[in-house]
VOBA-1610 file (N, C-alpha, C; in pm, whole numbers, padded with zeros to 5 digits, always signed):
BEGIN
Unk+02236+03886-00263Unk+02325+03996-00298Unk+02278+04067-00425Unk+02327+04212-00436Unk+02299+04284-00582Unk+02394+04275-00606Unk+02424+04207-00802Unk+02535+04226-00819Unk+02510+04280-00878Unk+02662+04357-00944Unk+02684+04461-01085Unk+02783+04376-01156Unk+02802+04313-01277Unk+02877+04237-01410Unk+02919+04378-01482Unk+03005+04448-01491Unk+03058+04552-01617Unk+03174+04544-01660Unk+03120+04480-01841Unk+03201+04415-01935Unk+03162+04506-02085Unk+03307+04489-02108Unk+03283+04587-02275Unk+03180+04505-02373Unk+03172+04391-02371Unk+03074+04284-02456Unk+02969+04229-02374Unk+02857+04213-02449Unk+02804+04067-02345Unk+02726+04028-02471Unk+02656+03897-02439Unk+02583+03840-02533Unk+02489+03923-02648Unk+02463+03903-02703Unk+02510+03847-02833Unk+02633+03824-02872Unk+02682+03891-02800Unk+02865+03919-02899Unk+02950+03774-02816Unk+03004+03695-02945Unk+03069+03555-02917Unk+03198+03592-02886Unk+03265+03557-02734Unk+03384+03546-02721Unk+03407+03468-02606Unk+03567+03471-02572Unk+03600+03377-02444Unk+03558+03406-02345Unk+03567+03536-02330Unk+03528+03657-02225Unk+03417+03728-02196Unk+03323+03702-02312Unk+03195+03722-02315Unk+03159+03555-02246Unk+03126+03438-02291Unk+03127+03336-02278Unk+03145+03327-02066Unk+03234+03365-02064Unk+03289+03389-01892Unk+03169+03432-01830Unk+03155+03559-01848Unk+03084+03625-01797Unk+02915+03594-01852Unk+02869+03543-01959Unk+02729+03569-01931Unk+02679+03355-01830Unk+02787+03310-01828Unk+02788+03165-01750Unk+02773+03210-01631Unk+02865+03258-01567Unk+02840+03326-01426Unk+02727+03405-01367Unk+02715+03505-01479Unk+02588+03554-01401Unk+02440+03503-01441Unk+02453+03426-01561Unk+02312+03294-01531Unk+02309+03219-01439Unk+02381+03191-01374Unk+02433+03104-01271Unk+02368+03155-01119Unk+02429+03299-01117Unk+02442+03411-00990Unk+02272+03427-00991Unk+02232+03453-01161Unk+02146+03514-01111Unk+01982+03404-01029Unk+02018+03258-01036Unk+01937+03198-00940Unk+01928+03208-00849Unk+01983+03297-00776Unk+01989+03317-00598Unk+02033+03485-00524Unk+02065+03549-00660Unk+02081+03665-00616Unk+02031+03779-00709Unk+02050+03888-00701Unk+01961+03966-00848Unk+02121+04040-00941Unk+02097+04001-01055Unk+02269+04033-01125Unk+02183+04132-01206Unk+02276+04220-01222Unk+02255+04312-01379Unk+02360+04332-01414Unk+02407+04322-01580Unk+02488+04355-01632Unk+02516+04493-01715Unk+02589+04568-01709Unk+02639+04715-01782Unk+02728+04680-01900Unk+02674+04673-01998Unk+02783+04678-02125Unk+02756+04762-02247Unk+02838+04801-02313Unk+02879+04858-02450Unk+02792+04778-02564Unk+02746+04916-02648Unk+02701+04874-02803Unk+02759+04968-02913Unk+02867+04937-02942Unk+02929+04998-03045Unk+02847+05010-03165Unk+02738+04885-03182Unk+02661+04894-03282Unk+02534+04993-03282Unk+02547+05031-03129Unk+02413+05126-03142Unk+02267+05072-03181Unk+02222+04952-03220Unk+02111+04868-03257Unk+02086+04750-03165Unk+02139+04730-03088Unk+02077+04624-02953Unk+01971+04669-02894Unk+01928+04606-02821Unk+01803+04659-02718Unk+01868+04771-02617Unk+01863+04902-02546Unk+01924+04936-02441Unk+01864+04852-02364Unk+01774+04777-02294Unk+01766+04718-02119Unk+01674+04584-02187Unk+01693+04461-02130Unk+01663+04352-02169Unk+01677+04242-02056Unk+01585+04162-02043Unk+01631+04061-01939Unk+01658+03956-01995Unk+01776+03852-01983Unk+01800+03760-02053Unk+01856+03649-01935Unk+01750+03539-01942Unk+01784+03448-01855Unk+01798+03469-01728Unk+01727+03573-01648Unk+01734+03632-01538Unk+01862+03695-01507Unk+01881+03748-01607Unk+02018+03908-01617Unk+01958+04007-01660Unk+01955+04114-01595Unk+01920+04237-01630Unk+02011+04304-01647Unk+01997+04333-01874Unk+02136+04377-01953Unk+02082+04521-01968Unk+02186+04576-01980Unk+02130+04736-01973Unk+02298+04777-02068Unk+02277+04817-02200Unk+02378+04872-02285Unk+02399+05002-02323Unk+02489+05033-02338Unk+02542+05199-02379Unk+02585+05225-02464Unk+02550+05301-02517Unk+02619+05329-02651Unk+02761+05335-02654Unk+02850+05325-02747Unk+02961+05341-02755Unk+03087+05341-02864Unk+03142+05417-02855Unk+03276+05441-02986Unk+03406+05354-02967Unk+03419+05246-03052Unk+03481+05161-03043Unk+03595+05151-03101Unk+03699+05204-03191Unk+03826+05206-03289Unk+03896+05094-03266Unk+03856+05001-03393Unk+03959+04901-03412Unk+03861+04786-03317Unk+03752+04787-03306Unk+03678+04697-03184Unk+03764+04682-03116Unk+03821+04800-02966Unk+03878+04797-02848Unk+03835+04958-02806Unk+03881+04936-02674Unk+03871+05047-02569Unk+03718+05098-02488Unk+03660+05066-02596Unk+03506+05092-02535Unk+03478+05251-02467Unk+03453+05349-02542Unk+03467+05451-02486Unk+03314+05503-02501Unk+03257+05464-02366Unk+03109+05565-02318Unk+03085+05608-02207Unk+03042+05740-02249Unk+03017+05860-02176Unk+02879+05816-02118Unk+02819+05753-02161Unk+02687+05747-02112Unk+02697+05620-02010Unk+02748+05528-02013Unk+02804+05459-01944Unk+02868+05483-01792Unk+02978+05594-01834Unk+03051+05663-01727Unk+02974+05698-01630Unk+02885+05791-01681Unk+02750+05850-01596Unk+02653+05766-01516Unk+02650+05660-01585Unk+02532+05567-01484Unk+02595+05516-01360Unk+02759+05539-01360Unk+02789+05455-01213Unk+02782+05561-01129Unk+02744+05688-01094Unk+02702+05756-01031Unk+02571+05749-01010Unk+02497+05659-01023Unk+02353+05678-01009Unk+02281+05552-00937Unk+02378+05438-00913Unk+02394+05330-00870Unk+02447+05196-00755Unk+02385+05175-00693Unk+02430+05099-00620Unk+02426+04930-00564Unk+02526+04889-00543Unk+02554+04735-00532Unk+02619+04651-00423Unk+02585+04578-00400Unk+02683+04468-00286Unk+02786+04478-00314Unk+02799+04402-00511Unk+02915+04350-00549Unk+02910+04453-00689Unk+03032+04510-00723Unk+03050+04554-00840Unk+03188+04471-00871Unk+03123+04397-01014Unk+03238+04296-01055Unk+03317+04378-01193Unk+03396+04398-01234Unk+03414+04491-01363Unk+03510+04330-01407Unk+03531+04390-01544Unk+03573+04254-01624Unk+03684+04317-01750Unk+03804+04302-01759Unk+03882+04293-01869Unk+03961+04440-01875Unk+04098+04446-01831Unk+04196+04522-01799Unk+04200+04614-01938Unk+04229+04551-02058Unk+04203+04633-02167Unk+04124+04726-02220Unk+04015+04723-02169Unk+03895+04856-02224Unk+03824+04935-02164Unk+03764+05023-02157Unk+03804+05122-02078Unk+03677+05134-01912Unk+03539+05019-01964Unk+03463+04993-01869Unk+03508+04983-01749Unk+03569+04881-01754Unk+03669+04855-01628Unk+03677+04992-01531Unk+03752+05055-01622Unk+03854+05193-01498Unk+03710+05266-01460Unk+03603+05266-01525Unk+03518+05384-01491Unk+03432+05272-01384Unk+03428+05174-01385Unk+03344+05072-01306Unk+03401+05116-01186Unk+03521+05160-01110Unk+03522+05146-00973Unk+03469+05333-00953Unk+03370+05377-01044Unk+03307+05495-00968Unk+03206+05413-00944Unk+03178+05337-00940Unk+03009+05332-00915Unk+03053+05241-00713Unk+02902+05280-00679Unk+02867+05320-00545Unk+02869+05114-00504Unk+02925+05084-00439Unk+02943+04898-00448Unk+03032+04885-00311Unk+02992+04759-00176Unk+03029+04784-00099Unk+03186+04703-00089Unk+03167+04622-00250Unk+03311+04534-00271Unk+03320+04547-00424Unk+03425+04593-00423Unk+03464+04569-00655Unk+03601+04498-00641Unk+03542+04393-00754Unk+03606+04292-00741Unk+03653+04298-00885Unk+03793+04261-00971Unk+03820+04309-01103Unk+03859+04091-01146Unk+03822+04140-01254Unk+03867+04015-01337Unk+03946+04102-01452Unk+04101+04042-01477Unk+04129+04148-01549Unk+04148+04090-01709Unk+04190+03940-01745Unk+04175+03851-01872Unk+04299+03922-01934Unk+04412+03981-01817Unk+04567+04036-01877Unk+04625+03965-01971Unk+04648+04044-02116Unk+04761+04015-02179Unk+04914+04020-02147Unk+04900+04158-02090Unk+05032+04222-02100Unk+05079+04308-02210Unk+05044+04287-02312Unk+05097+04363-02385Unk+04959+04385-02506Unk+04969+04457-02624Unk+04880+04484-02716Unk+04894+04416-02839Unk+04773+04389-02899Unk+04821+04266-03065Unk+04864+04381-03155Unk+04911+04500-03160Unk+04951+04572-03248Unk+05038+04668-03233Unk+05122+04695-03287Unk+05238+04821-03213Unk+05147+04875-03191Unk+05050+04980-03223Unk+04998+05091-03138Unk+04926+05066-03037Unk+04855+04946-03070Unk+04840+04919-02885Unk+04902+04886-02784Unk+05026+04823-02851Unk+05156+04853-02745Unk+05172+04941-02667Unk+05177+05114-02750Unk+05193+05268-02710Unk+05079+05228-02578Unk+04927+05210-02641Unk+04876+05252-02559Unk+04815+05148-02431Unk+04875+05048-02430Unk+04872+04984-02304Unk+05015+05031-02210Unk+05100+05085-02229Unk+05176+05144-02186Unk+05159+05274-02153Unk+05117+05361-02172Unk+05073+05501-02165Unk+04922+05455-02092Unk+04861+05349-02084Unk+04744+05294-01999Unk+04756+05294-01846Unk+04905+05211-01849Unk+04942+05161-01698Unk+04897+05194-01572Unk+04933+05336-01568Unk+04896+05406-01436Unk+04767+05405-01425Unk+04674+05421-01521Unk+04555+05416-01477Unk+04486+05271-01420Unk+04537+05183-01477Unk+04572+05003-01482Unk+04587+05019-01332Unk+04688+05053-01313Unk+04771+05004-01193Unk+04620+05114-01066Unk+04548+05232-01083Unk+04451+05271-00958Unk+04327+05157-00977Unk+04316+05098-01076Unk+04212+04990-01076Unk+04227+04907-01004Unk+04385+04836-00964Unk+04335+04708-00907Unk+04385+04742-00797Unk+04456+04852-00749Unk+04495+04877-00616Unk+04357+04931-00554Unk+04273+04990-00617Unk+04099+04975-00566Unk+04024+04844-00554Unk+04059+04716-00623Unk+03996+04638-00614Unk+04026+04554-00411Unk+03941+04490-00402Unk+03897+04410-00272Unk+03964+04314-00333Unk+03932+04197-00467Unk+03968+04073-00490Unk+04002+04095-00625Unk+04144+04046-00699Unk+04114+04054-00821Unk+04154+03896-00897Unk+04091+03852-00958Unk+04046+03726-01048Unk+04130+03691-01196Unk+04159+03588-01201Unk+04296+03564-01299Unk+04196+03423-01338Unk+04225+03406-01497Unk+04209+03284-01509Unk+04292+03181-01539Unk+04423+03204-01497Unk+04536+03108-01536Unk+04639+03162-01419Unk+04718+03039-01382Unk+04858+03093-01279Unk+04927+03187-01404Unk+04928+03184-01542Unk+05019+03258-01601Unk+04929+03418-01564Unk+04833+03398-01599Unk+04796+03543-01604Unk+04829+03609-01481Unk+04855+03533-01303Unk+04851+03564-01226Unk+05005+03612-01204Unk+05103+03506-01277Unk+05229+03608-01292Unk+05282+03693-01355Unk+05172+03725-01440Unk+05196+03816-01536Unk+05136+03991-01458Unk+05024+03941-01371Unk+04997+04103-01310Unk+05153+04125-01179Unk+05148+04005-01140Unk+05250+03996-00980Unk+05443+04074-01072Unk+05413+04026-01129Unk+05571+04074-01245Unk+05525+04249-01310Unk+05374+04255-01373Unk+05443+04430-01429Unk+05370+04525-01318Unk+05245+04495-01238Unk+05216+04557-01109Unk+05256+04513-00965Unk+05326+04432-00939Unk+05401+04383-00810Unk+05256+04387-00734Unk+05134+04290-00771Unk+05045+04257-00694Unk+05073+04189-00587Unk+05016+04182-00445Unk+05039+04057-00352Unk+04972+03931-00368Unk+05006+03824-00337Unk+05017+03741-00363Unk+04810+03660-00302Unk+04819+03763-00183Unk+04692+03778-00100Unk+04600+03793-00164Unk+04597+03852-00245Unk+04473+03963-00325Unk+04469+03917-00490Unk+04539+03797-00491Unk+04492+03729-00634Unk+04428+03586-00581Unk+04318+03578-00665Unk+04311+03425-00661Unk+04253+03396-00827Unk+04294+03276-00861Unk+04257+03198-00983Unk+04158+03136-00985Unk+04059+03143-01053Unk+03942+03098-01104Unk+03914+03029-01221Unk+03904+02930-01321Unk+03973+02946-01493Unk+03794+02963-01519Unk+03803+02963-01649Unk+03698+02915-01741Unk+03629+02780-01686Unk+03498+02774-01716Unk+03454+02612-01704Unk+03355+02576-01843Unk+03362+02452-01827Unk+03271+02410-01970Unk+03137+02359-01882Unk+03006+02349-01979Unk+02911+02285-01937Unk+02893+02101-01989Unk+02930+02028-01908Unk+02961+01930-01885Unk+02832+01832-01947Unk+02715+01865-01899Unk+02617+01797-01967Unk+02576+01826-02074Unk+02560+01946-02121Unk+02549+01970-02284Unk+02652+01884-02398Unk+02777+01881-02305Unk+02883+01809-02386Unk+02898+01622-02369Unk+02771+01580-02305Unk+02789+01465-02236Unk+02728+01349-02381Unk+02646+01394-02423Unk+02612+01279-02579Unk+02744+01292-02681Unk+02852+01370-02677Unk+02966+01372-02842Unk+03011+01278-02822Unk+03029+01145-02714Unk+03096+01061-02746Unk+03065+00989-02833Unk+02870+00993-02890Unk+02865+00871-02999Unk+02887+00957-03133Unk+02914+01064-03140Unk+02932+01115-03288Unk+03099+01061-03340Unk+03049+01034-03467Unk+03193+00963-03517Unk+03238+01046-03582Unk+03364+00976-03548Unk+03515+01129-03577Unk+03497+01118-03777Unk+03542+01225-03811Unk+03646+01212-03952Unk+03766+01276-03935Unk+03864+01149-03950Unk+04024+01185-03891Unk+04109+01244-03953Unk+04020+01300-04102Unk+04120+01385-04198Unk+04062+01512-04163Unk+04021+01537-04059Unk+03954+01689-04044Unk+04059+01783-03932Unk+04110+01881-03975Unk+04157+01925-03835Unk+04071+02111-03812Unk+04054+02148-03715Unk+03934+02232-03689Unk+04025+02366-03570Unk+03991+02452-03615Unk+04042+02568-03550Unk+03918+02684-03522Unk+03905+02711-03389Unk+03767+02767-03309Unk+03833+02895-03301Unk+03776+03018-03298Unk+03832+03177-03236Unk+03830+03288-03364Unk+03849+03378-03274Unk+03859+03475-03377Unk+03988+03498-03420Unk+03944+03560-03524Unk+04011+03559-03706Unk+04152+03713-03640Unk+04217+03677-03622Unk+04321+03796-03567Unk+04458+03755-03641Unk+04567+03841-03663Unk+04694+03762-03723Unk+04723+03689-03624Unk+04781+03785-03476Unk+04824+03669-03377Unk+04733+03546-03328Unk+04672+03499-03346Unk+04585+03366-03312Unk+04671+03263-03448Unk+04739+03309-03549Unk+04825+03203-03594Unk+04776+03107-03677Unk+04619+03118-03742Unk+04560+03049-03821Unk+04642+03038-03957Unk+04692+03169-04001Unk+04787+03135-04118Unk+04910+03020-04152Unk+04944+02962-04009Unk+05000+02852-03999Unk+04963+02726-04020Unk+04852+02735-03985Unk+04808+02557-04027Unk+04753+02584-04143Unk+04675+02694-04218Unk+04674+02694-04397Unk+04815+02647-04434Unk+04924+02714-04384Unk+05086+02728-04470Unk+05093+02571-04458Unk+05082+02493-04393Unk+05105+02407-04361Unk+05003+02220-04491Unk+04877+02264-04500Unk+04816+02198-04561Unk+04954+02174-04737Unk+05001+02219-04767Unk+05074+02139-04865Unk+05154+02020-04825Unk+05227+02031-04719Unk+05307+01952-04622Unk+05263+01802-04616Unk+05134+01801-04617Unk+05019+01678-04539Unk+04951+01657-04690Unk+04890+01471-04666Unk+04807+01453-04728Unk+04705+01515-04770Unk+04677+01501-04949Unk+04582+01581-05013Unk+04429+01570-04922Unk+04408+01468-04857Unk+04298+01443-04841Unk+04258+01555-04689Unk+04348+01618-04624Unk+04303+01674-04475Unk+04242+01812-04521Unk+04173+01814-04441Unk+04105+01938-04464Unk+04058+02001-04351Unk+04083+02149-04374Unk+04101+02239-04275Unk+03911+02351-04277Unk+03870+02348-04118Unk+03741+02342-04110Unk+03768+02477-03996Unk+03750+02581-04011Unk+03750+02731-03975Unk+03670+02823-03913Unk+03626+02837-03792Unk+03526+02842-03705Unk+03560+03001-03646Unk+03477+03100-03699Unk+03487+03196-03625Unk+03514+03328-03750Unk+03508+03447-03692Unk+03501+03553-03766Unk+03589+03673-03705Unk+03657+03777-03785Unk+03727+03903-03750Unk+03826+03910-03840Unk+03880+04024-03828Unk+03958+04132-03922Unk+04081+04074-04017Unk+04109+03985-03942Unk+04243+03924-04032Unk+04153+03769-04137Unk+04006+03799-04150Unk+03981+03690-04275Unk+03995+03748-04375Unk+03986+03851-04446Unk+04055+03878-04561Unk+04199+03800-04611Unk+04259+03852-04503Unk+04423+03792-04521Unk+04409+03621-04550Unk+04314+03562-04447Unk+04357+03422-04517Unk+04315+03407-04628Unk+04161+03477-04667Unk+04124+03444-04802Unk+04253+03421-04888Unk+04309+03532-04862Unk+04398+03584-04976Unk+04509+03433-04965Unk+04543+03477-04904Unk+04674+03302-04872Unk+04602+03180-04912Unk+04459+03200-04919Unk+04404+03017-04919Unk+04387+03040-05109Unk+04368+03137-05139Unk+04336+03132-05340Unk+04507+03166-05360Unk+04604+03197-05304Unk+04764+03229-05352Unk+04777+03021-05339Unk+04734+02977-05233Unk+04807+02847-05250Unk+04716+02755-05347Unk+04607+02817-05389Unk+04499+02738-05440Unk+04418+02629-05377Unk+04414+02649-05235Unk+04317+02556-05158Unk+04186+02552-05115Unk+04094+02658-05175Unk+03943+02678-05131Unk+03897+02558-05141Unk+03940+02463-05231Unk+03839+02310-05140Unk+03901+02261-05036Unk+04003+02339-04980Unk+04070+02246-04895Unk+04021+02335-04742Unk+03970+02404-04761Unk+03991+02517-04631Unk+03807+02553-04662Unk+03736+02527-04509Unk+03574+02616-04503Unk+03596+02652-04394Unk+03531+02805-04404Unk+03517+02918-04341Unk+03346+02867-04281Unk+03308+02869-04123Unk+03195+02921-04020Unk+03213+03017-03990Unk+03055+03069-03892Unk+03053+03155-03837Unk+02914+03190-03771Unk+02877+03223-03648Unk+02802+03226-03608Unk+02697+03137-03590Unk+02759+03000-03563Unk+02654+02842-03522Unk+02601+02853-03461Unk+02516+02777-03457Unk+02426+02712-03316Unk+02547+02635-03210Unk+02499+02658-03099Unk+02599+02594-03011Unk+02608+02454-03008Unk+02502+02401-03052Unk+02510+02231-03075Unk+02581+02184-03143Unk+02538+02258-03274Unk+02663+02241-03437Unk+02773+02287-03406Unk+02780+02341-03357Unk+03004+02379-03266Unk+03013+02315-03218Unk+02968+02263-03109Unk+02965+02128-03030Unk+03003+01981-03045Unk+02972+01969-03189Unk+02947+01844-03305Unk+03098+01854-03363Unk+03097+01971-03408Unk+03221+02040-03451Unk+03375+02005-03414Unk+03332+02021-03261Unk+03474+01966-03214Unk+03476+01808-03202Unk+03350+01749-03167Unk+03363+01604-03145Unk+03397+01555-03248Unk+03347+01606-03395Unk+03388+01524-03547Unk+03520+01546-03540Unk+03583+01650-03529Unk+03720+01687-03565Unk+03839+01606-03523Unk+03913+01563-03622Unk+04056+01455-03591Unk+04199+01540-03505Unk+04160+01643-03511Unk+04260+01720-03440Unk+04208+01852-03433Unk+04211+01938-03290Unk+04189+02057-03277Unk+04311+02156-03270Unk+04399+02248-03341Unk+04474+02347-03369Unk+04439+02467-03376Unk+04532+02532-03201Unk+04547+02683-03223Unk+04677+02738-03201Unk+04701+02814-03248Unk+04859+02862-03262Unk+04866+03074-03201Unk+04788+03050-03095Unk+04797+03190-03036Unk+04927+03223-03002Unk+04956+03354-02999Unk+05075+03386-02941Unk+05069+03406-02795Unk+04913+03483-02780Unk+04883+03515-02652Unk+04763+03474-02569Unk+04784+03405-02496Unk+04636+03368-02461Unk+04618+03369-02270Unk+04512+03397-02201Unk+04528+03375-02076Unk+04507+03271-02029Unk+04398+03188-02118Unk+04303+03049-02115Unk+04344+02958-02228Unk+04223+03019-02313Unk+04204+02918-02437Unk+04069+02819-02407Unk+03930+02886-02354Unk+03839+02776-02384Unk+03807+02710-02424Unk+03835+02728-02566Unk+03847+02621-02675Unk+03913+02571-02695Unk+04047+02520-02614Unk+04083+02418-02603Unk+04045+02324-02478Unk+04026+02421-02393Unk+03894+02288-02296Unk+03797+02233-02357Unk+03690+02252-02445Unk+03598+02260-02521Unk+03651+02132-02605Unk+03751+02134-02646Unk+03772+02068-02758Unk+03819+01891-02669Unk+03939+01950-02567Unk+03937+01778-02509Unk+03798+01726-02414Unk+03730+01816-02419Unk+03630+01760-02324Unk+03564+01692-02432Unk+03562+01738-02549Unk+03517+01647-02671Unk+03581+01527-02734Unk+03671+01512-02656Unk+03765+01359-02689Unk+03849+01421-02794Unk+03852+01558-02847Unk+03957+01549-02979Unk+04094+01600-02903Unk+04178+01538-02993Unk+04328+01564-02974Unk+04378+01708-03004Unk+04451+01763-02959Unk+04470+01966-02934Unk+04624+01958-02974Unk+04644+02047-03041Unk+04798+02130-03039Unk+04799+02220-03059Unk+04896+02330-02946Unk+04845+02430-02913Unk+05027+02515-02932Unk+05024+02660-02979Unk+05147+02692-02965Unk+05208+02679-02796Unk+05380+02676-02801Unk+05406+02715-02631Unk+05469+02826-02610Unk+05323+02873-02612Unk+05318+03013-02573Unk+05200+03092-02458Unk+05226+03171-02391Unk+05160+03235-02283Unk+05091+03118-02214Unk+04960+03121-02164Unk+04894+03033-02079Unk+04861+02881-02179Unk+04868+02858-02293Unk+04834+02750-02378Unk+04925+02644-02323Unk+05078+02713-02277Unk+05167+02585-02227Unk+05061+02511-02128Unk+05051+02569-02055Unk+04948+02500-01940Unk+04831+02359-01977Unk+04849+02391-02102Unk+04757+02290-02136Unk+04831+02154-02211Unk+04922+02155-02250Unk+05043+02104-02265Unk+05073+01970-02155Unk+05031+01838-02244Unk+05063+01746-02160Unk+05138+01584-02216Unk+05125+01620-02371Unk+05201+01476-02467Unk+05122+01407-02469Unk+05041+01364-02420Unk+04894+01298-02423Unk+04770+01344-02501Unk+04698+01461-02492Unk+04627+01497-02494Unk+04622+01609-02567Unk+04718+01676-02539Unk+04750+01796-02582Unk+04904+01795-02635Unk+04945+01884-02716Unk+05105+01886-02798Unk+05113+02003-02789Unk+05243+02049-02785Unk+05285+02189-02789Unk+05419+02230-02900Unk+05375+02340-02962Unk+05494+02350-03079Unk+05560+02466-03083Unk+05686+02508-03063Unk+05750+02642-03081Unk+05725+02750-03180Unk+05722+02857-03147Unk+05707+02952-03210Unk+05835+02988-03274Unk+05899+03042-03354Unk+05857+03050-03516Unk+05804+02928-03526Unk+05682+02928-03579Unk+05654+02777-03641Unk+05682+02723-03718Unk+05740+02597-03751Unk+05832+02510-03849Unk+05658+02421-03929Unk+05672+02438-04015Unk+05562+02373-04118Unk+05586+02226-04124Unk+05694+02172-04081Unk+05733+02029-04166Unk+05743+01958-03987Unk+05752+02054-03892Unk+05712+01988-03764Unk+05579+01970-03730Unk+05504+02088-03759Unk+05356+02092-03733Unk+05305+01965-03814Unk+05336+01989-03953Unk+05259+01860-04050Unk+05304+01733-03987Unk+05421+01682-03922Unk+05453+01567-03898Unk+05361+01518-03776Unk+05357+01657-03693Unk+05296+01644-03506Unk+05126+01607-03554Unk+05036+01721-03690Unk+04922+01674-03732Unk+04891+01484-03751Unk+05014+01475-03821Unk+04975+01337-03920Unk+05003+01258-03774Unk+05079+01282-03695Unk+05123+01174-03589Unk+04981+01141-03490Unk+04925+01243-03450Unk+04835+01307-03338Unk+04668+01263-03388Unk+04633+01280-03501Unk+04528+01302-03503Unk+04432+01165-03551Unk+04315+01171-03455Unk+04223+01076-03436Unk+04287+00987-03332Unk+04381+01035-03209Unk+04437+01006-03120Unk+04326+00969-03005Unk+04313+00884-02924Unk+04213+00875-02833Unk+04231+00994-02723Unk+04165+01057-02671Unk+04202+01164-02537Unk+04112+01089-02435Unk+04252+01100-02350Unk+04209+01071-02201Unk+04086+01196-02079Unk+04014+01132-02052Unk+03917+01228-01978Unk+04008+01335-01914Unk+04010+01460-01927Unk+04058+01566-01871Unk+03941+01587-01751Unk+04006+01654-01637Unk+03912+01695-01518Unk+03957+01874-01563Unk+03807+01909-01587Unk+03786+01997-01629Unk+03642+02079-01512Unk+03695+02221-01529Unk+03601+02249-01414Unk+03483+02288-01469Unk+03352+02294-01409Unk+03248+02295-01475Unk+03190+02438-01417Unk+03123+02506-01494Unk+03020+02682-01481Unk+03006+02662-01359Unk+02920+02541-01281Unk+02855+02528-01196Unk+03027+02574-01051Unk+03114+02515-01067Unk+03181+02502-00983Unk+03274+02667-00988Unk+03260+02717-01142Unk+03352+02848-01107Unk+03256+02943-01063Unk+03140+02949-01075Unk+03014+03031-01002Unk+03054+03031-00813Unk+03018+02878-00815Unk+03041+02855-00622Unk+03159+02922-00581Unk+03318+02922-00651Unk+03418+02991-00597Unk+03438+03129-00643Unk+03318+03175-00766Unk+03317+03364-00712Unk+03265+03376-00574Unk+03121+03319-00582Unk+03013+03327-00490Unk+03146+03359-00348Unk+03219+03264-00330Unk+03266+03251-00211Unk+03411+03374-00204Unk+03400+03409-00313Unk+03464+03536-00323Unk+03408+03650-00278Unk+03312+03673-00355Unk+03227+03791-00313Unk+03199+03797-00139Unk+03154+03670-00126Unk+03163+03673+00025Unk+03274+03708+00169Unk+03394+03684+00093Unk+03503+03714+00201Unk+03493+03864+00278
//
């Protein structure tokens, strides 16, 4: 098959959704020929590159606020093009809607739905979006959810059928992660993976480090717009030895990352997945996760803990000190290899 991948990011650029998509079509592209169409807001990438047998081909593009993805030059190439499969990727930006011009004998949408926007004005404009939202997936052949929440979340504000969704999640690579069992934990560590946003809720487990023994220390993985703000909260409480900032690892040293860590904490408001919290129990560490959007799902008293939103500081610190360096039970977790075989068998219907 020819496929077409068109996503507002792709590799280099670290995300959940980037992460999704360049697994799959390394995957695809052993048996079929993939090229991917994405956005360079930065304007300094390569335009056309083969990477791992993907043929990336980028467009320039005007980005406000890193969202929407708006290229013209982009727009234009799906008129010039043709495919088996045109896969478009992520309901929020604007690749997507222009992906079902291009010439493809099946487009298939993955949409990674919030529902709503992390900021009043993207509120306005995922609402003032809709209709155009809503000719995307009523064009799509198959459209792709990675959580039952996300899947009731399109079936509730577009009254999708029930026919024309199927769930797919995230998968981890299973053998890369197969040596962390001999790395030894430090159980005063607790470790938070993702980007730096207010709603992702990192300001909570800083608020929280007075609560808990002097000795825990908070280990900070990832980069974006709201690190200023913690700076600022981590020198107001006076904790810079207590709190280190990463960014941009090697995938091994993230890897290590989660296996050392005595507890993994994220406190999203909104999430469809949360790879990194697969990531993290596949690493034997113990997770608490807000219960909120698709994170409940991961939610099991074992393995995983779940804590209400407003977040209470003197519950979180108690659920930390209780939880962590907890043994985790093997989670069955799906692996790249297996969410590849059930596009594959998508594309095929």
């Amino acid at each position: 098959m020819k496929i077409l991948q068109v996503c507002p990011k792709y590799y280099p650029s670290i995300g959940g959704i980037e992460e999704y998509i360049k697994n799959i079509s390394e995957r695809l592209a052993k048996e079929h020929e993939v090229s991917v169409f994405t956005c360079d807001p930065t304007w300094r990438l390569p335009k056309q590159e083969q990477i791992n047998g993907v043929m990336v081909k980028r467009f320039k593009s005007f980005s406000p606020s890193d969202a929407y993805y708006i290229s013209l030059q982009l727009a234009r190439e799906f008129k010039k093009v043709e495919f088996d499969i045109v896969h478009g990727h992520s309901y929020h930006a604007l690749p997507l809607y222009f992906s079902r011009k291009a010439r493809g004998k099946k487009f298939i949408v993955s949409t990674y739905y919030h529902g709503h926007g992390h900021t009043p004005i993207r509120n306005i404009y995922i609402k003032l979006y809709k209709p155009f939202g809503l000719k995307i997936l009523r064009s799509a052949r198959r459209i792709i959810t990675i959580s039952d929440y996300e899947k009731e979340l399109l079936r509730r504000d577009f009254a999708i059928g029930e026919n024309k969704l199927s769930v797919v999640p995230p998968g981890i690579d299973l053998a890369e992660l197969g040596d962390l069992g001999e790395i030894c934990k430090e159980p005063k560590t607790i470790l938070y993976v993702g980007r730096l946003e207010g709603y992702k809720g990192v300001q909570h487990i800083i608020q929280t480090l007075p609560l808990i023994d002097k000795e825990f220390h908070l280990e900070i993985v990832g980069k974006g717009p709201y690190k200023a703000n913690l700076m600022t909260l981590i020198d107001k409480l006076g904790f810079n030895g207590r709190v280190k900032f990463y960014q941009d690892l090697p995938r091994q040293e993230l890897l290590r990352m989660y296996a050392r860590a005595g507890v993994f904490v994220t406190l999203s408001q909104y999430e469809t997945f949360s790879i990194v919290v697969a990531e993290a129990l596949a690493a034997r560490t113990p997770c608490i996760v807000a219960n909120t959007s698709a994170l409940t799902e991961w939610v099991d008293n074992k393995n995983c803990f779940g804590i209400n939103y407003p977040v209470d500081g003197h519950k979180l610190a108690e659920l930390i000190t209780n939880i962590i360096g907890r043994k985790v039970e093997r989670e069955k977790l799906w692996d790249w290899d297996e969410v590849t075989q059930s596009i594959v068998k998508l594309y095929q219907e």
